[in-house]
Backbone bond lengths (Angstrom), bond angles and torsions (degrees), N, CA, C in turn:
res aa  C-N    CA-C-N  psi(-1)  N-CA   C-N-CA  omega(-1)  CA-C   N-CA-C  phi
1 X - - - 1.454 - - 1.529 109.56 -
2 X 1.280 112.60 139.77 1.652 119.49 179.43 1.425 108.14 -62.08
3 X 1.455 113.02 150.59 1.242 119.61 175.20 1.179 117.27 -127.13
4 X 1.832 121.78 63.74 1.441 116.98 -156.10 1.891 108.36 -81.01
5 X 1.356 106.84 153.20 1.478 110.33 -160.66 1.765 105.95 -152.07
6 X 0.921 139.57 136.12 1.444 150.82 175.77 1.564 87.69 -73.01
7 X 1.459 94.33 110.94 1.726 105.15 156.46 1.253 115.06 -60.96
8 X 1.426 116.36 139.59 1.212 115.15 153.81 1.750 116.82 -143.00
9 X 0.860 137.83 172.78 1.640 139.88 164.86 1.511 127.29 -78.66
10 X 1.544 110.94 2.02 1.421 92.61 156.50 1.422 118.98 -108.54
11 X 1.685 101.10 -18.20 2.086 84.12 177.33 1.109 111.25 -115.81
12 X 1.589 121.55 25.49 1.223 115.08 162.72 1.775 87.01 -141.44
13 X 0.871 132.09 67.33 1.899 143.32 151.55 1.719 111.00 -69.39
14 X 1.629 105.28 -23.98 1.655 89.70 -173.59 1.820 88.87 -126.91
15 X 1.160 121.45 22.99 1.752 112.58 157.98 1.576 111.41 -78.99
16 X 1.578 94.37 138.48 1.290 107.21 -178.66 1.763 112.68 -119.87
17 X 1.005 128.53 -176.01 1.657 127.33 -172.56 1.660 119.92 -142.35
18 X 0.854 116.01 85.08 1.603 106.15 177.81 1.288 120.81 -37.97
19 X 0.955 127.22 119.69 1.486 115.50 159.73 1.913 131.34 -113.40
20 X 1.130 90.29 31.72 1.411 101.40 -179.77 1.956 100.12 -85.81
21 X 0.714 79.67 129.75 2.330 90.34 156.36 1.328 123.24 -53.58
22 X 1.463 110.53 147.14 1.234 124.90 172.62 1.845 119.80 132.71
23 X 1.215 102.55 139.05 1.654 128.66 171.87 1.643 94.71 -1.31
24 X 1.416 104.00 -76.93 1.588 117.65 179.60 1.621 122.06 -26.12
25 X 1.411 99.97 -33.67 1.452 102.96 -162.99 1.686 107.32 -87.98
26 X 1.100 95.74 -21.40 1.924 104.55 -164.85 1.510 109.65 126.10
27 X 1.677 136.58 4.29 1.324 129.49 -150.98 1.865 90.05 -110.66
28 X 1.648 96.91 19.21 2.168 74.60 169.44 1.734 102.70 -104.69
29 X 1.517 103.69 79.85 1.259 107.46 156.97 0.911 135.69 -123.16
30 X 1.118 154.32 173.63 1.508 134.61 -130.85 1.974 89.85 -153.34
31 X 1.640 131.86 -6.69 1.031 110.84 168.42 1.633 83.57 -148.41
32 X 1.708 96.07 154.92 2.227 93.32 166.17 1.067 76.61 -145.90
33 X 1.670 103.32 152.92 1.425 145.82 159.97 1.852 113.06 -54.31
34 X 1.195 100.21 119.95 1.673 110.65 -168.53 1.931 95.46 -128.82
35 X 1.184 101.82 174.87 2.007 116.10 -178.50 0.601 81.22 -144.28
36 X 1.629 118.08 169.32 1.608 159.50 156.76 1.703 106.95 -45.12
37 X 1.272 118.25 -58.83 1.391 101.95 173.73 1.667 113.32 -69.25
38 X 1.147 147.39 29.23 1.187 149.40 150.85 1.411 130.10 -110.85
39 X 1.716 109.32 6.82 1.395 114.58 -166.42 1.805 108.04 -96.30
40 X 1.107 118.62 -0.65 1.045 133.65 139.91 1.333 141.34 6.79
41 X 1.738 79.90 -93.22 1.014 120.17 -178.61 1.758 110.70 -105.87
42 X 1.061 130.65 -29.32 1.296 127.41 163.62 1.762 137.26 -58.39
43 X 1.895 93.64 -34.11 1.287 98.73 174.06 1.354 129.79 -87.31
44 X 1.758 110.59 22.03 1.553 115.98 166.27 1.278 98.84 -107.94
45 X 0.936 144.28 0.86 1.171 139.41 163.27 1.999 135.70 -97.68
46 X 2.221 93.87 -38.60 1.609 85.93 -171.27 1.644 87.79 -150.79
47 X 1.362 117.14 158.81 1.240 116.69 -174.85 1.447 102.80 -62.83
48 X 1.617 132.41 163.90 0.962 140.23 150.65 1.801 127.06 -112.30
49 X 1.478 101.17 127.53 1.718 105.11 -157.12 1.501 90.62 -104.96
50 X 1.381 110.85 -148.44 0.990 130.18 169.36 1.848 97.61 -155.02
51 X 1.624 127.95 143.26 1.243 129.89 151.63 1.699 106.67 -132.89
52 X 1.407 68.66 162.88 2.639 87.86 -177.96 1.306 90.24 -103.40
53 X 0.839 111.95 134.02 1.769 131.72 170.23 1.495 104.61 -75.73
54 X 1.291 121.99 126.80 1.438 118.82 -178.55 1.411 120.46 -65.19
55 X 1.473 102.66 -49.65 1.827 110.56 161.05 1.332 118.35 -41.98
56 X 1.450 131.86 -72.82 1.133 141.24 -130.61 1.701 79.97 -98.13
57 X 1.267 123.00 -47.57 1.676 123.12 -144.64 1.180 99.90 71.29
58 X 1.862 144.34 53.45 1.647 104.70 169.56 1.884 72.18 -134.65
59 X 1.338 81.03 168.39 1.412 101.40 -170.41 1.812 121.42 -97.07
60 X 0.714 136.82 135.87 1.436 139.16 -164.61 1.746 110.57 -118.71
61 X 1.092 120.00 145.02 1.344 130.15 128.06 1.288 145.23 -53.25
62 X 1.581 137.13 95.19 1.194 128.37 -145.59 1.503 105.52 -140.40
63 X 1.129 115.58 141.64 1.629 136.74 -171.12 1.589 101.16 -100.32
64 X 1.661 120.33 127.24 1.286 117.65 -148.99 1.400 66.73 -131.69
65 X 2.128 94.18 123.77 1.307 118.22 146.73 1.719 134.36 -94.78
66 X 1.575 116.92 -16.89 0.943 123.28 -163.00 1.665 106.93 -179.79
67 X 1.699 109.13 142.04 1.285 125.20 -179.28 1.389 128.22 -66.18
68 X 1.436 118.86 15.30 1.621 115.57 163.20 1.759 94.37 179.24
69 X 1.318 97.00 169.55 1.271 105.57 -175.77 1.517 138.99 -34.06
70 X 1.178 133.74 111.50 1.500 139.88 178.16 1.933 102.21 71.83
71 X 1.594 102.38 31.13 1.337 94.92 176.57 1.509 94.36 -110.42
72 X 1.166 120.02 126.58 1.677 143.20 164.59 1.297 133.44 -107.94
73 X 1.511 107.51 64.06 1.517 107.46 177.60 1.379 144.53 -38.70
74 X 0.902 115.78 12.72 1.528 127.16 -140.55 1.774 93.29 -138.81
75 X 1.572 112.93 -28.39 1.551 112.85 162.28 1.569 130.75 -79.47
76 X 1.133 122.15 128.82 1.438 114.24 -161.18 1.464 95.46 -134.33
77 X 1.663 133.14 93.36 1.353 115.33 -176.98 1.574 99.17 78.20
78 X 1.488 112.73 -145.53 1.595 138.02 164.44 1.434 107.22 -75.55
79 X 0.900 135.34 14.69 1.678 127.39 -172.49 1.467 94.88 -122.66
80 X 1.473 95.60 149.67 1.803 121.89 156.40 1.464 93.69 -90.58
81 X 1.811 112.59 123.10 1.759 96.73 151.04 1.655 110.92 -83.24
82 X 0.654 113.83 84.41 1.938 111.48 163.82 1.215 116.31 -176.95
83 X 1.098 128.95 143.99 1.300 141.94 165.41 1.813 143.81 -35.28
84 X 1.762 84.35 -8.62 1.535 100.27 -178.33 1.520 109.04 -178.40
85 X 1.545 119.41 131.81 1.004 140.74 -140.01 1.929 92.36 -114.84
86 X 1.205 127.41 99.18 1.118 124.11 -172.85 1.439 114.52 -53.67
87 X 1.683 142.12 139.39 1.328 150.71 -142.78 1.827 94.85 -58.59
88 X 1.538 106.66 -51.30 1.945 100.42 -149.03 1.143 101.10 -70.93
89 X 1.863 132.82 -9.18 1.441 127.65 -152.68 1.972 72.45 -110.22
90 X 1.205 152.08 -8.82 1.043 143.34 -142.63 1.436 93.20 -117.82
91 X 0.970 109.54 -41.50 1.549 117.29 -161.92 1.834 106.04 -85.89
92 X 1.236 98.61 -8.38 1.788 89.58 175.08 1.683 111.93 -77.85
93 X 1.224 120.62 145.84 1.837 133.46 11.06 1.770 116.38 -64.10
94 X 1.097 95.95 -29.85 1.672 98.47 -159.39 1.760 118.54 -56.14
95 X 0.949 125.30 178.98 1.013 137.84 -176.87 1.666 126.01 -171.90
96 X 1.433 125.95 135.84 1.393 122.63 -175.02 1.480 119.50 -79.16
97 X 1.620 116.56 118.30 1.610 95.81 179.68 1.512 113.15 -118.47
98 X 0.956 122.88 -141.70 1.185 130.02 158.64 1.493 139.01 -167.13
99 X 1.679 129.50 151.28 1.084 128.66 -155.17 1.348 125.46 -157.10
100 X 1.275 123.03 139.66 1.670 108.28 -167.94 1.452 137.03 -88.11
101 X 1.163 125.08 114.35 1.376 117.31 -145.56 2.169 82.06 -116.85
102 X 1.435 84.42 128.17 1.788 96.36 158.56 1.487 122.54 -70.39
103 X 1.217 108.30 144.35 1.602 111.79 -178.44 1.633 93.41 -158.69
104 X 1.771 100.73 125.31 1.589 106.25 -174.80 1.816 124.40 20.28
105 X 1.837 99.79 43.18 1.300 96.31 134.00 2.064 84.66 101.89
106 X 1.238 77.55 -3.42 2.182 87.47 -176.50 1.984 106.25 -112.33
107 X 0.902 86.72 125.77 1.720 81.69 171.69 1.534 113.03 -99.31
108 X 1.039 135.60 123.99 1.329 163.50 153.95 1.358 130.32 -89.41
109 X 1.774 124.47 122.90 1.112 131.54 -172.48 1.921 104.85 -67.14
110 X 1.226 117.56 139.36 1.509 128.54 -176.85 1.575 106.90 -129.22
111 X 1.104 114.15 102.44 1.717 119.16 168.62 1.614 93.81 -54.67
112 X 1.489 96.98 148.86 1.529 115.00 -160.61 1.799 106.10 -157.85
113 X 1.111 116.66 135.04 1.366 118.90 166.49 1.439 132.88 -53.39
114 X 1.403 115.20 128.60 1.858 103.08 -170.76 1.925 88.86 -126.86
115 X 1.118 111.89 136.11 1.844 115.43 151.82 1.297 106.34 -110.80
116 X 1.134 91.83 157.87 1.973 111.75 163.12 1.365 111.29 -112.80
117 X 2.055 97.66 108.42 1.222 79.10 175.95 1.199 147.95 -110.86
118 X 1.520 105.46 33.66 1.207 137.19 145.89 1.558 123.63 -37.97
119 X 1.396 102.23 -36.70 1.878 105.33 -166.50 1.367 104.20 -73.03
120 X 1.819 105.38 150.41 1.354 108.03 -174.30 1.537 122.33 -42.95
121 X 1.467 101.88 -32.83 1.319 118.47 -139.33 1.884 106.69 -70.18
122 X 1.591 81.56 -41.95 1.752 105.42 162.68 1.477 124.14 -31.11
123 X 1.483 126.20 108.57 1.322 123.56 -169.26 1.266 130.47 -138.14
124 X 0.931 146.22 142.95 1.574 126.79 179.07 2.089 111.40 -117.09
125 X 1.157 98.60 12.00 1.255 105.28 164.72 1.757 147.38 -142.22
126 X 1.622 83.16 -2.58 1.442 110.27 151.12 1.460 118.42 -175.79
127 X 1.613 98.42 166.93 1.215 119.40 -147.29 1.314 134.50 131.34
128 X 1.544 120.70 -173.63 1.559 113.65 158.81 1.252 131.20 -89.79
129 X 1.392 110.46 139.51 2.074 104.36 -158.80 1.681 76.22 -90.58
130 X 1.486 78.50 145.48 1.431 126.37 166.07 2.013 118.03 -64.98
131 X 1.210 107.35 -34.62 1.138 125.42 -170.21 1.325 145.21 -157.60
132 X 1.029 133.41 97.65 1.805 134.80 -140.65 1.712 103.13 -57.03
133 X 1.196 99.29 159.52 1.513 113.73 -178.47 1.546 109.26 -35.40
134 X 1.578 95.97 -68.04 1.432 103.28 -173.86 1.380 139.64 -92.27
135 X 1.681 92.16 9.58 1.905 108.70 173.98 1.602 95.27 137.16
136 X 1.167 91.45 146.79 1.453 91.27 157.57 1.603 99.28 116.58
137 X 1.614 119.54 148.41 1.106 114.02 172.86 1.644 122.89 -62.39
138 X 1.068 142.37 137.28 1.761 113.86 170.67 1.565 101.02 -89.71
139 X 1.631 95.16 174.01 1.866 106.19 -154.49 1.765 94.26 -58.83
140 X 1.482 120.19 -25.39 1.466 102.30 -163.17 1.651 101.28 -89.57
141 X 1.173 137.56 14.70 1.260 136.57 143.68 1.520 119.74 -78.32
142 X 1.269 95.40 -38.82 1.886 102.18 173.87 1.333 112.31 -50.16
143 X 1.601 120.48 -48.71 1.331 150.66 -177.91 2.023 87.02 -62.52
144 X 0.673 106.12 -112.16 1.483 118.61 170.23 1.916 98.97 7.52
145 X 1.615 112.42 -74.97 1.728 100.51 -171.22 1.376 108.81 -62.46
146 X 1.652 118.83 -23.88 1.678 117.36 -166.78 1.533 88.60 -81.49
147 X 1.406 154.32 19.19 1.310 133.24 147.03 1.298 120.53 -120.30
148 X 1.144 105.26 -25.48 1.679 100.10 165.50 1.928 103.12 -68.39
149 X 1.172 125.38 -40.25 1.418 94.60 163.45 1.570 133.08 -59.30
150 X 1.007 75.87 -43.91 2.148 89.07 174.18 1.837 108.19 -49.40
151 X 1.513 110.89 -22.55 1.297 115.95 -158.05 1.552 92.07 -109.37
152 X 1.268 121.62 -16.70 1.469 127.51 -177.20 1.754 90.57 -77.60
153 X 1.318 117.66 -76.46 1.309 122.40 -148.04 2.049 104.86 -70.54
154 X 1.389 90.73 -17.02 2.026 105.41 167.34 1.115 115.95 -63.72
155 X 1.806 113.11 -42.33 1.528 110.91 -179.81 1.583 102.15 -72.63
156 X 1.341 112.52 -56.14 1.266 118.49 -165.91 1.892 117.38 -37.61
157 X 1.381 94.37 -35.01 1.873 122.20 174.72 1.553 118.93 -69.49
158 X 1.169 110.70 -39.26 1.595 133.01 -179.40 1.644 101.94 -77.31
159 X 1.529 124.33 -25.67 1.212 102.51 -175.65 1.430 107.91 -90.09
160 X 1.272 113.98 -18.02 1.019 117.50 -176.00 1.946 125.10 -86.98
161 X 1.379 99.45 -19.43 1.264 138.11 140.91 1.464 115.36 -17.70
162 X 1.623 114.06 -82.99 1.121 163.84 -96.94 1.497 82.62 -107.78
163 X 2.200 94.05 -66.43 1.896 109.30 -155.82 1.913 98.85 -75.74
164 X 1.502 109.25 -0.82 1.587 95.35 178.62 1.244 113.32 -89.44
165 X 1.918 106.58 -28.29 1.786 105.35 171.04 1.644 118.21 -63.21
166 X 1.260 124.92 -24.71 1.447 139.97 -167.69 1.564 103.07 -92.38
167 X 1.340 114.17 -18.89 1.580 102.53 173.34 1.304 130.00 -121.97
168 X 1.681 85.36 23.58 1.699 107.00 179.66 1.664 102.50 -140.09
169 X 1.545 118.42 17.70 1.318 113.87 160.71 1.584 94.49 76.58
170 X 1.172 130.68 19.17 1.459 106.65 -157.05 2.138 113.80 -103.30
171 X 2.001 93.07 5.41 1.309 103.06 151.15 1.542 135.02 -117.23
172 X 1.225 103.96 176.63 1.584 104.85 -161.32 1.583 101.75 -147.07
173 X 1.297 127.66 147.07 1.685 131.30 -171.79 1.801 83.00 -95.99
174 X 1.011 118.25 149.45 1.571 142.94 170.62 1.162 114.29 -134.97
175 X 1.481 121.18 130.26 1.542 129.95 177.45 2.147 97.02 -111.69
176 X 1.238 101.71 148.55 1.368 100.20 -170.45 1.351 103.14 -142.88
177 X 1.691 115.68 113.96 1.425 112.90 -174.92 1.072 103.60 -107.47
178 X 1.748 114.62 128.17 2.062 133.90 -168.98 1.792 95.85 -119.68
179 X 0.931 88.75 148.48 1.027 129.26 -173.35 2.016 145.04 -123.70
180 X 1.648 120.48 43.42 1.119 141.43 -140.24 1.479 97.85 -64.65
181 X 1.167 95.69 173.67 1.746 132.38 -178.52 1.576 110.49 -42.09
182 X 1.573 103.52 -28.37 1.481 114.31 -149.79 1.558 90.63 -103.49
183 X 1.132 134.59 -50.53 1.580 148.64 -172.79 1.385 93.92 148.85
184 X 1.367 137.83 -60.41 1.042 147.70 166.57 1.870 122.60 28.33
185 X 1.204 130.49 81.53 1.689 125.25 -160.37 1.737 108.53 -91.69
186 X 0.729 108.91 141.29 1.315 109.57 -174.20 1.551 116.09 -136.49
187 X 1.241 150.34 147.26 1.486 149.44 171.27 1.574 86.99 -110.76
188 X 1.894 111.44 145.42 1.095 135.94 125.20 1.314 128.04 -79.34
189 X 0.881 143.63 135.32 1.765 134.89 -164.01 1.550 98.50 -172.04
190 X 1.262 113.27 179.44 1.907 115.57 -148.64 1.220 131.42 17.52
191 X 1.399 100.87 66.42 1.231 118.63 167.94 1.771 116.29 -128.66
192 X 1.084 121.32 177.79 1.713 126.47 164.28 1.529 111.93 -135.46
193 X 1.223 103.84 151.04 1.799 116.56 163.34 1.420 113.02 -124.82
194 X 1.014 109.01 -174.91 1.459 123.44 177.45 1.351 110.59 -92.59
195 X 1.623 99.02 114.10 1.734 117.34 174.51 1.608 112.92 -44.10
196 X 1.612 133.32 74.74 0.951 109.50 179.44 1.639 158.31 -58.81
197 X 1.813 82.62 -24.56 1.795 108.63 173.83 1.576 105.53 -57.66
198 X 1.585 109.67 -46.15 1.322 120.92 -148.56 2.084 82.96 -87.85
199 X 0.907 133.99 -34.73 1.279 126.46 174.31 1.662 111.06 -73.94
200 X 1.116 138.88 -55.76 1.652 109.40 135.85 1.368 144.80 -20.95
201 X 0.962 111.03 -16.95 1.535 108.28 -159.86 2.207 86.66 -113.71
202 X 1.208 116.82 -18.40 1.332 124.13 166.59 1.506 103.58 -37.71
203 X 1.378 106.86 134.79 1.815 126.07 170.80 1.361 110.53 -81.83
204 X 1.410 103.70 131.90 2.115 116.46 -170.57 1.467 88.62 -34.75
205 X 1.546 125.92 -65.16 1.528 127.53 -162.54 1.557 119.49 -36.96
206 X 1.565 112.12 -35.23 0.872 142.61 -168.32 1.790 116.29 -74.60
207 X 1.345 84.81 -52.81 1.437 111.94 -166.56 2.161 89.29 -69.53
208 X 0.874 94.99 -63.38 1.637 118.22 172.40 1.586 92.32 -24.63
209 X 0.956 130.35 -83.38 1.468 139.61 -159.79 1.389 117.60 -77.17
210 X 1.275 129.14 -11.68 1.641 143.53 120.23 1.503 116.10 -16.60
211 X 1.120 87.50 -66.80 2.060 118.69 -173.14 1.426 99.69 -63.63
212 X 0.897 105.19 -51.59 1.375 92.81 -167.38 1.816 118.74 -77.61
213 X 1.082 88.07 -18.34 1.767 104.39 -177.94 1.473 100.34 -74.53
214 X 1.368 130.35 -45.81 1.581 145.42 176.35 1.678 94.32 124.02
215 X 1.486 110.16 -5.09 1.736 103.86 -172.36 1.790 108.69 -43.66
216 X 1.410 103.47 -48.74 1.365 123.11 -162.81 1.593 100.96 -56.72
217 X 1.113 133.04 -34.25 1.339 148.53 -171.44 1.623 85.88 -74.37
218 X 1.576 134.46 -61.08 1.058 108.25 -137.21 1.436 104.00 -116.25
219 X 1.682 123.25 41.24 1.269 146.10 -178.14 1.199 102.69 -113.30
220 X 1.557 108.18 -36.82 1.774 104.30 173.82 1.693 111.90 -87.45
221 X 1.344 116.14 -29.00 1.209 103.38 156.10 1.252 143.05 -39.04
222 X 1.828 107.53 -62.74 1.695 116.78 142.90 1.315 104.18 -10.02
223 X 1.035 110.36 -91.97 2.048 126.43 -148.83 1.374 96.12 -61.26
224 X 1.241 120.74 -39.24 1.842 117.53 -175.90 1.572 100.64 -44.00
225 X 1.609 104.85 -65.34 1.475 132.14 -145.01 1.952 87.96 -68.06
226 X 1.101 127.82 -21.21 1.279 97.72 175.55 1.436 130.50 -71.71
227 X 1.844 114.64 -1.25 1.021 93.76 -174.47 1.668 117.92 -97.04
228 X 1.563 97.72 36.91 1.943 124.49 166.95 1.562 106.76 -78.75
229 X 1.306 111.76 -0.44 1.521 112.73 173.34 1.644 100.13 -79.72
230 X 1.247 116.56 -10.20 1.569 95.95 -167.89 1.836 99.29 -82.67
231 X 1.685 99.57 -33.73 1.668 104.73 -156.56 1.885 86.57 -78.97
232 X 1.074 128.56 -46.92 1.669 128.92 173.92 1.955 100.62 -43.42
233 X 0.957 134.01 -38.18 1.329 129.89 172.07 1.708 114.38 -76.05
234 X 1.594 119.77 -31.36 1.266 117.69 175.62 1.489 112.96 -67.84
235 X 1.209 107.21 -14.73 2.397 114.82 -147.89 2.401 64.13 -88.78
236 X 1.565 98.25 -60.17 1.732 100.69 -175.33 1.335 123.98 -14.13
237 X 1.266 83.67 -84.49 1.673 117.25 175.05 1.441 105.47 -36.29
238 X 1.150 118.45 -55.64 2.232 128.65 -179.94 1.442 92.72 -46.42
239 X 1.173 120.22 -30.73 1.579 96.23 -170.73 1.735 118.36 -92.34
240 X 0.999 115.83 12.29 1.607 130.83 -170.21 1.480 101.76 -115.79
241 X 1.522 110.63 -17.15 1.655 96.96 175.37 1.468 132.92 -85.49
C-alpha cells in the first residue's frame, strides 16, 4: 500500500532513490501514461495508443511497452533497452500534491512535492540523496520538480487534447491479431487509434486550429509511432530463440 507524504528536508534529509531499472522497482508494465508534449520524443521509440480507464471513463495517452499485462519488453535483467524512459515511469516515487500556503492574508493553492514511502525505490542507504549534507535540495531533486512540472502542465494539455479527439470522432477501438516466432497467436484489444478517415474528412478551418494548438503535430505522431509495433514484436520474438 502507498505511503504518500509531503517531502520535506528534515525527516527525510538522509532518503535516497534508486534510479536504476527493473521488475523490483515497479517497471514490469506493459503500458505508461504519456501527453502531447512528450510525443516527440516517445514516438521514436514506442507505439503510442490511447486507453479509457474503467473507473474514471477518461481516456489517456499511453506508451506501449508490451503485449499483455506486466509484460515490459524493453526490461532485460536491470537494464532499460531504449534510449528513453517515458516521464510517469521516471518520475516514481514522487508525486505532485498540493497545499495552501498564505500570502498577505490570502490563501493560495501551491503544487508541492509528495513520495511514497512505501516504493521500492525509497532508500536510506543507496541511491540518489534527496538533499545535500548541509541543506538544500541536491541537483537530482531539482531534476525531479523540473518534471513533475513538465508532467503537471502535460497532463493538464492531454486532457484537453483528449476532449477535441472525442468530439470530432477522431478515435477508434482497434483489435490487432500477432502472431510470434513460436506459432504462438495473440490479440491486442482495449486499446484506441486515431480515426483516420474521419481525420481526413476534417474542414481546412478545422484542421487550421489543430495546427495551431500543436494537436495536429501530435495526431501524426500517434499514427507515425505505431510503426514501433514491428521493433515490440522483434524484443518478442528474442525470447523464443
Amino acid at each position: 500500500m502507498s505511503k504518500n507524504v509531503l517531502l520535506n528536508s528534515v525527516e527525510h534529509r538522509d532518503l535516497k532513490v534508486i534510479t536504476a531499472r527493473g521488475a523490483q522497482y515497479g517497471d514490469a508494465v506493459w503500458f505508461a501514461v504519456t501527453f502531447p508534449k512528450e510525443f516527440r520524443t516517445v514516438q521514436a521509440h514506442y507505439p503510442i495508443f490511447f486507453h479509457k480507464d474503467n473507473k474514471s471513463n477518461q481516456f489517456f495517452a499511453v506508451t506501449l511497452f508490451g503485449f499483455q499485462d506486466q509484460e515490459n519488453l524493453f526490461l532485460q535483467q536491470d537494464n532499460w533497452r531504449g534510449c528513453y524512459v517515458p516521464l510517469m515511469l521516471r518520475r516514481q516515487p514522487f508525486l505532485i500534491g498540493q497545499q495552501l500556503v498564505r500570502e498577505d492574508g490570502i490563501e493560495t493553492p501551491q503544487r508541492v512535492i509528495h513520495i511514497d514511502l512505501n516504493n521500492p525505490r525509497v532508500s536510506s542507504t543507496e541511491g540518489e540523496a534527496l538533499f545535500l549534507p548541509f541543506g538544500g535540495s541536491s541537483p537530482y531533486l531539482d531534476e525531479v520538480a523540473s518534471m513533475l512540472e513538465t508532467i503537471h502542465h502535460g497532463m493538464l494539455d492531454s486532457k484537453t487534447f483528449i476532449d477535441v479527439l472525442l468530439e470530432h470522432q477522431l478515435l477508434e477501438s482497434f483489435t490487432l491479431d500477432l502472431t510470434f516466432s513460436n506459432g504462438q497467436k495473440q490479440q491486442l484489444a482495449g486499446f484506441y487509434t486515431i480515426h483516420e478517415e474521419n481525420l481526413a474528412a476534417l474542414e481546412p478551418e478545422l484542421l487550421a486550429q489543430l495546427h495551431h494548438k500543436g494537436y495536429l503535430q501530435a495526431i501524426y505522431m500517434a499514427i507515425a509511432s505505431q510503426s514501433n509495433i514491428r521493433h515490440l514484436l522483434q524484443l518478442k520474438n528474442k525470447q523464443f530463440e
